[in-house]
PAGU-230618 format. One line per 5 residues: number of its first residue (from 1); their letters; for each residue x, y, z of N, C-alpha, C, O, CB. Coordinates in nm, 3 decimals, decimal comma. Each point is the difference from the previous one (the first is absolute). Glycine has a CB too. Example, Ala and Ser with C-alpha at 12.3 -4.5 7.8 and 13.67 -1.06 7.14 Angstrom:
! residues 2
1	AS	1,319/-0,569/0,780/-0,089/0,119/0,000/0,090/0,120/0,000/0,104/-0,002/0,066/-0,293/-0,115/0,059 ~ 0,154/0,222/-0,197/0,082/0,119/0,006/-0,077/0,109/0,073/0,051/0,111/0,017/0,067/-0,174/-0,232
! end
This chain:
! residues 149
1	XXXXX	1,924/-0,390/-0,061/-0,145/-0,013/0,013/-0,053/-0,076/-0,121/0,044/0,017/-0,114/-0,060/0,198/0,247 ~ -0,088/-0,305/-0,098/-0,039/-0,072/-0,120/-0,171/0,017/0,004/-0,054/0,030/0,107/0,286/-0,217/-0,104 ~ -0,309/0,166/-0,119/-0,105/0,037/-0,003/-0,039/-0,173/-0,030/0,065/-0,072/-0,076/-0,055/0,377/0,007 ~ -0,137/-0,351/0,154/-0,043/-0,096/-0,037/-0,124/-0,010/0,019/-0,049/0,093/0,065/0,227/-0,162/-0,048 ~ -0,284/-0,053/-0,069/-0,111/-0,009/0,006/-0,031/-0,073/0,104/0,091/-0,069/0,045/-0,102/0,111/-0,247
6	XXXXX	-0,150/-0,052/0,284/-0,028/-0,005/0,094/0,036/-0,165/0,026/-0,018/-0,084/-0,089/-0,144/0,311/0,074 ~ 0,221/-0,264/0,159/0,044/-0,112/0,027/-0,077/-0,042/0,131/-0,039/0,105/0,052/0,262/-0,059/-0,178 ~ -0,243/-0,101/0,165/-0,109/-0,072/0,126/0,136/0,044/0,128/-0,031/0,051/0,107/-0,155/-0,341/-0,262 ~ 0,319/0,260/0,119/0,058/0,032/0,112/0,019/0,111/0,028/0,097/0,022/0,073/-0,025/-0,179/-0,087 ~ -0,156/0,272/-0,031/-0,005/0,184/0,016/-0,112/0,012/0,017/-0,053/0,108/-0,028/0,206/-0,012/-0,108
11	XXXXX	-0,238/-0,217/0,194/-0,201/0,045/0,009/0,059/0,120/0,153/-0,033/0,118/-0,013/-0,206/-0,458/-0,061 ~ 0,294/0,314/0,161/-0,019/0,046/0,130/0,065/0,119/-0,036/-0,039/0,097/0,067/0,029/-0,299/0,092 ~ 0,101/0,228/-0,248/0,076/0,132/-0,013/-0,094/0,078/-0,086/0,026/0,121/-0,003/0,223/-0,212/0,022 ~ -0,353/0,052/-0,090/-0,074/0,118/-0,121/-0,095/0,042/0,130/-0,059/0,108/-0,004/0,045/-0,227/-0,312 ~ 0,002/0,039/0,422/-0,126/0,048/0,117/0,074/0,081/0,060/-0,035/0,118/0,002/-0,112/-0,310/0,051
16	XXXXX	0,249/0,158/0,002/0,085/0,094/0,116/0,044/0,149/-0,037/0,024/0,094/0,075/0,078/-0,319/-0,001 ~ -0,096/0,213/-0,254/0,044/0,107/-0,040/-0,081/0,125/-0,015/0,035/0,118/0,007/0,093/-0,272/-0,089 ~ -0,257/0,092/0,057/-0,111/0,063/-0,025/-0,050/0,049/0,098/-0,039/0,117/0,011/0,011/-0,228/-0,162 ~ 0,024/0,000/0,253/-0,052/0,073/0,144/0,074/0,092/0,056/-0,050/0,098/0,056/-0,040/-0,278/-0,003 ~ 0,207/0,159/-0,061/0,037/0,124/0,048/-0,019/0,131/-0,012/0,001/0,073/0,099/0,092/-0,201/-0,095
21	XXXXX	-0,112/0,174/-0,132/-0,057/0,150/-0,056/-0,132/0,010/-0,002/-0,038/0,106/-0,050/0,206/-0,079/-0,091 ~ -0,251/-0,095/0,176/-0,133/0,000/0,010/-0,009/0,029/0,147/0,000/0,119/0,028/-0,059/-0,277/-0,227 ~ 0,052/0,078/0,290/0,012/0,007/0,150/0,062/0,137/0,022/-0,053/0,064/0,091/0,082/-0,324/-0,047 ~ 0,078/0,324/-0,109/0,068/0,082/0,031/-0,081/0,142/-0,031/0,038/0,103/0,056/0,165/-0,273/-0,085 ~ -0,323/0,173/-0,069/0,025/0,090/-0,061/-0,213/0,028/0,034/-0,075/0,093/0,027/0,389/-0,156/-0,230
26	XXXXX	-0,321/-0,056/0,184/-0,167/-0,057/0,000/-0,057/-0,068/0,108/0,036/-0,007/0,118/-0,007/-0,025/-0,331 ~ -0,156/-0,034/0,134/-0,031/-0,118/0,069/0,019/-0,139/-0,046/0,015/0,018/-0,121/-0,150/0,130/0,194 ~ 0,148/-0,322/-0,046/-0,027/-0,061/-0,124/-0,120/-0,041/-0,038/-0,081/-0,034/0,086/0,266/-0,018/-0,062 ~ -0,199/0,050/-0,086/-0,176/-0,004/-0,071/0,008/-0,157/-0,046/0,102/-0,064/-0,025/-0,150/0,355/-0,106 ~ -0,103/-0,340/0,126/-0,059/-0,140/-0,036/0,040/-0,042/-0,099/0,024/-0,121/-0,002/-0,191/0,149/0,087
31	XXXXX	0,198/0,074/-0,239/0,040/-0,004/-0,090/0,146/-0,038/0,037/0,028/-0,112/-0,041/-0,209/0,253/-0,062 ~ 0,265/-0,088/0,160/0,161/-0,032/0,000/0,016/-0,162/0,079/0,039/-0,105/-0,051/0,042/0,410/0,078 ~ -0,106/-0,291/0,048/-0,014/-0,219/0,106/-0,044/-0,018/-0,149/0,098/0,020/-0,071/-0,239/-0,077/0,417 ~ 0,045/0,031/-0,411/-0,047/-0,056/-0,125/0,107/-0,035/-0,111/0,015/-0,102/-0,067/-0,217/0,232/0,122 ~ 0,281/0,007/-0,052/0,071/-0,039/-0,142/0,170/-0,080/0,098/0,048/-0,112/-0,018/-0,182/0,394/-0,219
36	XXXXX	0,172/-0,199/0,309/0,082/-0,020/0,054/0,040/-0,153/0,060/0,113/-0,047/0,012/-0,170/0,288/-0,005 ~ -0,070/-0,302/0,026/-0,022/-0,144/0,070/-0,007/-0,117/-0,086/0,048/-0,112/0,020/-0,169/0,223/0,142 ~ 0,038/-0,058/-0,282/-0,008/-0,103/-0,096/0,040/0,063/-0,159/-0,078/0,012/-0,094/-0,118/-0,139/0,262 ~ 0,331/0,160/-0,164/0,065/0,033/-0,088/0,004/-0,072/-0,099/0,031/0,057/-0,105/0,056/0,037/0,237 ~ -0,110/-0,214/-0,137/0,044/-0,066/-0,091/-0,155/-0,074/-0,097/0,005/-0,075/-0,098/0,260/0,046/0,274
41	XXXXX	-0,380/0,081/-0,111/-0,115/0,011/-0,034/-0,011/0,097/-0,140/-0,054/-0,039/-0,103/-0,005/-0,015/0,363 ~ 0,116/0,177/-0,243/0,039/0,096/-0,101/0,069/-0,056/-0,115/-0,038/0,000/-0,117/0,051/0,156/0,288 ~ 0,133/-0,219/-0,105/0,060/-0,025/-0,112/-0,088/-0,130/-0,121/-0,015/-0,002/-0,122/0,252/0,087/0,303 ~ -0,266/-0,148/-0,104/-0,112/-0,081/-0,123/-0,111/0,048/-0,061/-0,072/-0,059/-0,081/0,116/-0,101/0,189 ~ -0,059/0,306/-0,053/-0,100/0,021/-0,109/0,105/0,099/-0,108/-0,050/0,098/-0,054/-0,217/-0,110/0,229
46	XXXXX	0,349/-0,007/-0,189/0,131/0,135/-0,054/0,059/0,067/0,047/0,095/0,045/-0,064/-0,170/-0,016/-0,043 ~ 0,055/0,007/0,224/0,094/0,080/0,106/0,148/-0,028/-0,042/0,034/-0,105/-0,055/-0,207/0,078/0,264 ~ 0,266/0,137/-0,179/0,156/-0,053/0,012/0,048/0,113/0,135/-0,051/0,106/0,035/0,114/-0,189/-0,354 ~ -0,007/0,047/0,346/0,109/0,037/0,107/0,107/-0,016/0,000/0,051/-0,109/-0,027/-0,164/0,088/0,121 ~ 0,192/0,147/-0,058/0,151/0,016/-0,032/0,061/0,008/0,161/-0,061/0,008/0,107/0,038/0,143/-0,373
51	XXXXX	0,181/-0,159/0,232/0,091/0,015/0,115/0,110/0,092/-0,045/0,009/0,024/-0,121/-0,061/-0,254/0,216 ~ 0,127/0,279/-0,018/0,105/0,042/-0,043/0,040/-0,051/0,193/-0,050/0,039/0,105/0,013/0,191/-0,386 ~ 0,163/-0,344/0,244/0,056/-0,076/0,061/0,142/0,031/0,028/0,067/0,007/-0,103/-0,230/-0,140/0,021 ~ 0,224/0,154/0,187/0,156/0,042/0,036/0,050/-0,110/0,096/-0,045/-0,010/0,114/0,011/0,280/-0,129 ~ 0,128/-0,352/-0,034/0,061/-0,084/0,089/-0,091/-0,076/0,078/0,004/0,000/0,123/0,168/0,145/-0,122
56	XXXXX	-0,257/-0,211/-0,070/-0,122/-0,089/-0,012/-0,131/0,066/0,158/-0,049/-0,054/0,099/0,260/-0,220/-0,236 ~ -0,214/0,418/0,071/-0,080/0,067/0,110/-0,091/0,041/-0,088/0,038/0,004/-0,117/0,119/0,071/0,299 ~ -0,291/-0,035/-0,155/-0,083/0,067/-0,113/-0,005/0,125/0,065/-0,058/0,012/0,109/-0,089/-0,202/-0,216 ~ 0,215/0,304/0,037/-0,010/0,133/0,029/-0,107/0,116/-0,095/-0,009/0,122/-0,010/0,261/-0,201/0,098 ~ -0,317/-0,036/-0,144/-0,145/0,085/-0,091/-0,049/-0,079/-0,070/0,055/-0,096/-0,054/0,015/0,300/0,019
61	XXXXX	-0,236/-0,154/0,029/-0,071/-0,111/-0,023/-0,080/0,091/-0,088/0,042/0,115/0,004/-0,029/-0,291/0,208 ~ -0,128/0,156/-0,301/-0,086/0,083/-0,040/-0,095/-0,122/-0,063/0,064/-0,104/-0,013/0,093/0,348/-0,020 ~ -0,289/-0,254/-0,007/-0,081/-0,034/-0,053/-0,093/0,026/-0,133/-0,033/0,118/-0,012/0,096/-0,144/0,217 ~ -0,113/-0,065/-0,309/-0,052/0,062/-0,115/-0,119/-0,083/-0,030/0,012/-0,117/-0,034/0,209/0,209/-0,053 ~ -0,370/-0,015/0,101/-0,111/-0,107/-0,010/-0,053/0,032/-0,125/-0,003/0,113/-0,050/-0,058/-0,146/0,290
66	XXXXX	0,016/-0,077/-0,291/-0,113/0,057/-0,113/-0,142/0,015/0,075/-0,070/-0,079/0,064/0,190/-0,055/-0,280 ~ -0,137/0,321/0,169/-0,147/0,037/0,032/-0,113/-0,033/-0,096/-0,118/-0,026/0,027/0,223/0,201/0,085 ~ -0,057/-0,169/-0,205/-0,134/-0,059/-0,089/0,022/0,091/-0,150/0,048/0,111/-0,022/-0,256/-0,157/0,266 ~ 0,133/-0,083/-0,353/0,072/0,078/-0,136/0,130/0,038/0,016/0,062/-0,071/0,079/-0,258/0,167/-0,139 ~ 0,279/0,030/-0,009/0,136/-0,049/0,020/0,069/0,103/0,084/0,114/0,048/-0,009/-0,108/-0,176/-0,211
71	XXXXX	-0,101/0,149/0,302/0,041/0,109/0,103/0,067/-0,142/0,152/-0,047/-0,100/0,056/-0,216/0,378/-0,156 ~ 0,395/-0,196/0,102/0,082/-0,084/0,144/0,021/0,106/0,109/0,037/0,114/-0,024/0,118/-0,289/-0,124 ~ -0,186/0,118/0,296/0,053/0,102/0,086/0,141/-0,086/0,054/0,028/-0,120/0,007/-0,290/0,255/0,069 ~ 0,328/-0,019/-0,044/0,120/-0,006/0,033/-0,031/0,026/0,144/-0,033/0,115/0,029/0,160/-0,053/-0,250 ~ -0,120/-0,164/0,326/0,007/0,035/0,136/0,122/-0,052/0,064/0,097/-0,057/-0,050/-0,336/0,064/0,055
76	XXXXX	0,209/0,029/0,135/0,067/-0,101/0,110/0,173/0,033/0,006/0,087/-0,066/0,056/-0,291/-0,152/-0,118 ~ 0,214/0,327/-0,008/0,167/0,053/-0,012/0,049/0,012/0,147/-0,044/0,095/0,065/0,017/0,062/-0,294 ~ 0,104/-0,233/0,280/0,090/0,023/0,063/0,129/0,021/0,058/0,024/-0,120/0,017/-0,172/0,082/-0,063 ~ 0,268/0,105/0,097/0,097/-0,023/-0,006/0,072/0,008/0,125/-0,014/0,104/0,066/-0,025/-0,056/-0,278 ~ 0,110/-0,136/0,254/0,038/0,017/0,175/0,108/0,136/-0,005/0,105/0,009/-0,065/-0,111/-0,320/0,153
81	XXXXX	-0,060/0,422/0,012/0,054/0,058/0,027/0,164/0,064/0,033/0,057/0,106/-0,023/-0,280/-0,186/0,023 ~ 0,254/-0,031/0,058/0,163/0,004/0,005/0,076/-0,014/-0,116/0,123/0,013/0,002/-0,146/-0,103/0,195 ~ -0,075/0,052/-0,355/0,078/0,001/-0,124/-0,049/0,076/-0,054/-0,023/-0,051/-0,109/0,088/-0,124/0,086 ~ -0,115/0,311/0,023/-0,103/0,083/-0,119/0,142/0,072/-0,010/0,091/0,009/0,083/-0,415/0,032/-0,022 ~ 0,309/0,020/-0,225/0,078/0,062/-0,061/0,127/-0,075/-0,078/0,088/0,057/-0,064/-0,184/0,102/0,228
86	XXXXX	0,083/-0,277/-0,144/0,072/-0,091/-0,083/-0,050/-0,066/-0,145/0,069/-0,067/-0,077/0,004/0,032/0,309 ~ -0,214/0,074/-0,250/-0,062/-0,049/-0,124/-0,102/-0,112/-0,009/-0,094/-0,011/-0,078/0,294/0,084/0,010 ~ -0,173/-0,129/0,138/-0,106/-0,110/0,057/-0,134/0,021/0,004/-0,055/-0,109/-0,017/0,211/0,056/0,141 ~ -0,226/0,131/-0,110/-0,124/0,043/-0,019/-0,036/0,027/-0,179/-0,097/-0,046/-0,061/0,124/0,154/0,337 ~ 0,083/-0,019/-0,334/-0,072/0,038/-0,118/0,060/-0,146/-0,083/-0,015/-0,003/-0,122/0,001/0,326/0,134
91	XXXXX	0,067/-0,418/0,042/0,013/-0,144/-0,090/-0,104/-0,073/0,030/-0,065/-0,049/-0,092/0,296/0,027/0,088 ~ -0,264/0,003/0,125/-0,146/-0,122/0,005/-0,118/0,094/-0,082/-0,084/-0,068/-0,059/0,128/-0,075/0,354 ~ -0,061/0,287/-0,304/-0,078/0,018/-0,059/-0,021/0,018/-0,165/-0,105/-0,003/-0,064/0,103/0,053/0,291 ~ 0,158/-0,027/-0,279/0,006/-0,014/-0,140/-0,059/-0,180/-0,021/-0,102/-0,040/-0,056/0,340/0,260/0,021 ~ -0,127/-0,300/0,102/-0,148/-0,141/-0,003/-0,096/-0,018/-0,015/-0,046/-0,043/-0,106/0,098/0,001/0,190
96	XXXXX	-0,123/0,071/0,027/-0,114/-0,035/-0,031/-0,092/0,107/-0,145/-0,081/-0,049/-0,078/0,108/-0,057/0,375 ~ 0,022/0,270/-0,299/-0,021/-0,004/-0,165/0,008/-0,056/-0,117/-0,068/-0,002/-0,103/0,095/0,108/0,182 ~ 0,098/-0,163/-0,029/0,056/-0,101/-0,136/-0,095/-0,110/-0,023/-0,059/-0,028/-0,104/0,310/0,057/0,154 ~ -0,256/-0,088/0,070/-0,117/-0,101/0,005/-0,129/-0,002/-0,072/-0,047/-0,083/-0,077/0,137/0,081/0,264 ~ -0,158/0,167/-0,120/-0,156/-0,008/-0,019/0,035/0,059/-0,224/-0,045/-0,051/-0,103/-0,114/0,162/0,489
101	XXXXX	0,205/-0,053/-0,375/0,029/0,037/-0,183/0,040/-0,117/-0,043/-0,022/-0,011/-0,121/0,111/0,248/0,111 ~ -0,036/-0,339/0,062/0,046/-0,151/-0,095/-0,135/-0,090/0,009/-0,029/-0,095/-0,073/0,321/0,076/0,147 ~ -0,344/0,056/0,000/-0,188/-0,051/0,049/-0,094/0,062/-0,059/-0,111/-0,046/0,027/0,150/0,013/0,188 ~ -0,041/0,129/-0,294/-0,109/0,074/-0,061/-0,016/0,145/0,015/-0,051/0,069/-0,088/-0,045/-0,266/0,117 ~ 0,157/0,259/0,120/-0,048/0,090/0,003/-0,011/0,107/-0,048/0,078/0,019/-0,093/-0,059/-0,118/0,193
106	XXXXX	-0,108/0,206/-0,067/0,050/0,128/-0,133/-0,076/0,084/0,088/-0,053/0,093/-0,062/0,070/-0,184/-0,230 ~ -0,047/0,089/0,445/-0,014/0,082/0,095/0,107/-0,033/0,140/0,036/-0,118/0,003/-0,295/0,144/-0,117 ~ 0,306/0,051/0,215/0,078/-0,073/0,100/-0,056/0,106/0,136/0,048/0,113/0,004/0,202/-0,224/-0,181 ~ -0,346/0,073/0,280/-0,047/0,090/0,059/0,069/0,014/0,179/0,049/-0,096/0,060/-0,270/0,053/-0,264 ~ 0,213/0,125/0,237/0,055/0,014/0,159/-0,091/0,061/0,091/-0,031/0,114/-0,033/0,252/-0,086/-0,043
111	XXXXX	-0,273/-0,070/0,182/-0,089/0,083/0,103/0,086/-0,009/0,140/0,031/-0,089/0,079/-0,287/0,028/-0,199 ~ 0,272/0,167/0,111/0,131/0,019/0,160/-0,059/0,075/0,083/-0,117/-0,013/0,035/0,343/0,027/-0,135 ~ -0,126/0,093/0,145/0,001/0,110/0,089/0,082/0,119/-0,005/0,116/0,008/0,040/-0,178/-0,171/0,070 ~ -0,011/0,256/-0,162/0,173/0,120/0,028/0,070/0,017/0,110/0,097/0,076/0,009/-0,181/0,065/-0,129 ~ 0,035/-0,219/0,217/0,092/0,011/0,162/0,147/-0,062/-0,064/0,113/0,035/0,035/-0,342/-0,107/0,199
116	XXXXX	0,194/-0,031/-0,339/0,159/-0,090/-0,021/0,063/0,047/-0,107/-0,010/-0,052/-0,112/-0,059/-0,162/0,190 ~ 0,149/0,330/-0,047/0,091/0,106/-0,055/0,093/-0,093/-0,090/0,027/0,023/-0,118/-0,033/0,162/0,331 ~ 0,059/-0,314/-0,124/0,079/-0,046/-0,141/-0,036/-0,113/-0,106/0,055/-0,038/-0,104/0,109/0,109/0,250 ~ -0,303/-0,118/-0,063/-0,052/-0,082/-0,147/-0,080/0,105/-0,116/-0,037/-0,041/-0,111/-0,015/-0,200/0,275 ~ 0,035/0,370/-0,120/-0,038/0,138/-0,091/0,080/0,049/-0,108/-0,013/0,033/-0,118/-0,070/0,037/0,309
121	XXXXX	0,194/-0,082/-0,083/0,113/0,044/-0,082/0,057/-0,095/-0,165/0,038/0,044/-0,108/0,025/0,046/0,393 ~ -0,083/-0,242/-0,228/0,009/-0,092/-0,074/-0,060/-0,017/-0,094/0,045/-0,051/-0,103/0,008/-0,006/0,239 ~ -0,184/0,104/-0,118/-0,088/-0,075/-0,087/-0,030/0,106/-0,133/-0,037/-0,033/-0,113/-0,079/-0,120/0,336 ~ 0,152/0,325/-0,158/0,008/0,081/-0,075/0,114/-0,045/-0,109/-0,038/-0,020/-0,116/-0,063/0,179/0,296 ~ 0,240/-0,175/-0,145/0,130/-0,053/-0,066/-0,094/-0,079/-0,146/-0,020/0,026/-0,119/0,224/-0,080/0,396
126	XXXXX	-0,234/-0,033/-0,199/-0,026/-0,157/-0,085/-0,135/0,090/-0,090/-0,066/-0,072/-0,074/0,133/-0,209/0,300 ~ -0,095/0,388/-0,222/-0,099/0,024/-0,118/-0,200/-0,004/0,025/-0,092/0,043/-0,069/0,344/-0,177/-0,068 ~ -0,248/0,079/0,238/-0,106/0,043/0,065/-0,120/0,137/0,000/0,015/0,108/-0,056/0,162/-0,248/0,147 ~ -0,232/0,119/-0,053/-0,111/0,170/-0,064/-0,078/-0,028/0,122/-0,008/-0,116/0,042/-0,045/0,149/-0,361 ~ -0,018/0,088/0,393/-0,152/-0,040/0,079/-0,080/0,043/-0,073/0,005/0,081/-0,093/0,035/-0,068/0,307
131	XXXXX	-0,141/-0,086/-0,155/-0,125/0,000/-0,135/-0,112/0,018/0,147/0,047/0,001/0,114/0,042/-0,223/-0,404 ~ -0,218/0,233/0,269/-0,133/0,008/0,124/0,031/-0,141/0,053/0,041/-0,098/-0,062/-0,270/0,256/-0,057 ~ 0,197/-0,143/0,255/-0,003/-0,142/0,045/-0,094/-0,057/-0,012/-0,101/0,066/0,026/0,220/-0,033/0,095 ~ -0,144/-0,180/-0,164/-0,106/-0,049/-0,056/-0,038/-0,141/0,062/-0,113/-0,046/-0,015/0,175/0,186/-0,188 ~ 0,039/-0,208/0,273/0,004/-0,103/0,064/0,067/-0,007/0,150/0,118/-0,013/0,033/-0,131/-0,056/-0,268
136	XXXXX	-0,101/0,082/0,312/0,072/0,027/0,152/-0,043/-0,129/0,091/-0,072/-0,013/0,098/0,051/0,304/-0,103 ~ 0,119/-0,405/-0,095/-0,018/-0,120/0,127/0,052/0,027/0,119/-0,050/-0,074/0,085/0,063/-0,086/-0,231 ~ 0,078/0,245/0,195/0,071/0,030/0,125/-0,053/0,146/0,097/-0,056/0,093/-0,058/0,267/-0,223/-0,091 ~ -0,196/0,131/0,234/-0,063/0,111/0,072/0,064/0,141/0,009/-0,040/0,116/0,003/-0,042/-0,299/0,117 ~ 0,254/0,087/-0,117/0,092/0,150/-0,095/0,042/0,028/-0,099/0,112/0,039/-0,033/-0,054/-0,026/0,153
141	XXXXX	-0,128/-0,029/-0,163/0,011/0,047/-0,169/-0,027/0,165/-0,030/-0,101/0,059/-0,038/-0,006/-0,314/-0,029 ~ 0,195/0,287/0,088/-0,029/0,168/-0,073/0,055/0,020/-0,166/0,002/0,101/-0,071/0,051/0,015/0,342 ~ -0,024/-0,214/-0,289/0,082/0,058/-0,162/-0,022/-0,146/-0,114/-0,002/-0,120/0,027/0,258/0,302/0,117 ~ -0,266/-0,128/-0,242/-0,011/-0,092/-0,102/0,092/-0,010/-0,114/-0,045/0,078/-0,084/-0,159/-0,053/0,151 ~ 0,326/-0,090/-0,121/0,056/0,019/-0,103/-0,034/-0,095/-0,086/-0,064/-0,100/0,034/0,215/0,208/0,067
146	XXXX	-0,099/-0,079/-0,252/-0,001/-0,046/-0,135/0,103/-0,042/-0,106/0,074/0,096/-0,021/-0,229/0,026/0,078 ~ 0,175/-0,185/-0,100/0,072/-0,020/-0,119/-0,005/-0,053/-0,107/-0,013/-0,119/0,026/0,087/0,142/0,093 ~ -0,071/-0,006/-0,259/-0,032/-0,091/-0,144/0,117/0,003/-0,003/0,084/0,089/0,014/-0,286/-0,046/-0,153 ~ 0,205/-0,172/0,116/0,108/-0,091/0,004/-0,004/-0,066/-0,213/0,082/-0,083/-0,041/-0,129/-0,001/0,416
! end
C-alpha cells in the first residue's frame, strides 16, 4: 500500500468512495456534490487529499481543509470496504494531519456521526476529543471532535 497525494486520475475514486458511506448510511447533501465535484477547487485554496493506493487501486481517501485561522477540518475519510482493517484509513488520515500541522495548524476538527463506529473508533486512536458541536454544515452531524495539534 502506498500513500499518495491527490492525483486527477483518483477524482472519480475520492467520489465513489465517499458516496458510498454516505448513500449507505445518509443522505447526500448540497454540501457533498460541492466538495466532491469540484475537488480540486479546494485544493487551490489549500486543500490536500490523500490516497492510500493498492495495486494502482485507491482503497482510501480522506480530505484536509483549511477552516479558517489555523483551525483544519479533516473530512471526506473514506475507505472501500472490502479493505478496512488493513490500515489504510488511519494512513490517509495521519496525511492529511501531517499536512494541515506542516500548514500551520494548531487545531484539526471532525464533524461526523456516531452511527460510523469505525471512523469513531479511528479518530478516538488518532487522539481526537468531542467537544459541543458548533458547526453543523451537514444535516448529520451529531458529534464534534478536536485536536491541538
Amino acid at each position: 500500500m502506498e500513500i499518495i497525494p491527490y492525483q486527477e486520475k483518483y477524482k472519480k475514486d475520492f467520489a465513489q468512495l465517499n458516496l458510498v458511506w454516505i448513500k449507505k448510511y445518509f443522505k447526500v447533501e448540497p454540501q457533498d456534490v460541492k466538495m466532491l465535484d469540484n475537488v480540486e477547487d479546494f485544493l487551490e485554496k489549500g486543500a490536500a487529499v490523500y490516497f492510500a493506493v493498492e495495486q494502482g487501486r485507491a482503497i482510501a481517501t480522506c480530505m484536509v481543509n483549511p477552516a479558517g485561522g489555523q483551525v483544519w477540518e479533516i473530512c471526506k475519510l473514506a475507505t472501500d470496504e472490502r479493505y478496512r482493517g488493513k490500515g489504510a484509513g488511519s494512513a490517509v488520515l495521519k496525511a492529511c494531519m501531517d499536512y494541515a500541522k506542516e500548514h500551520g495548524a494548531k487545531k484539526l476538527m471532525i464533524v461526523s456521526n456516531t452511527v460510523l463506529s469505525a471512523a469513531m473508533h479511528l479518530y478516538a486512536k488518532a487522539g481526537f476529543k468531542e467537544v459541543p458541536v458548533d458547526y453543523m454544515e451537514y444535516d448529520r452531524v451529531n458529534i464534534q471532535l478536536e485536536l491541538n495539534v
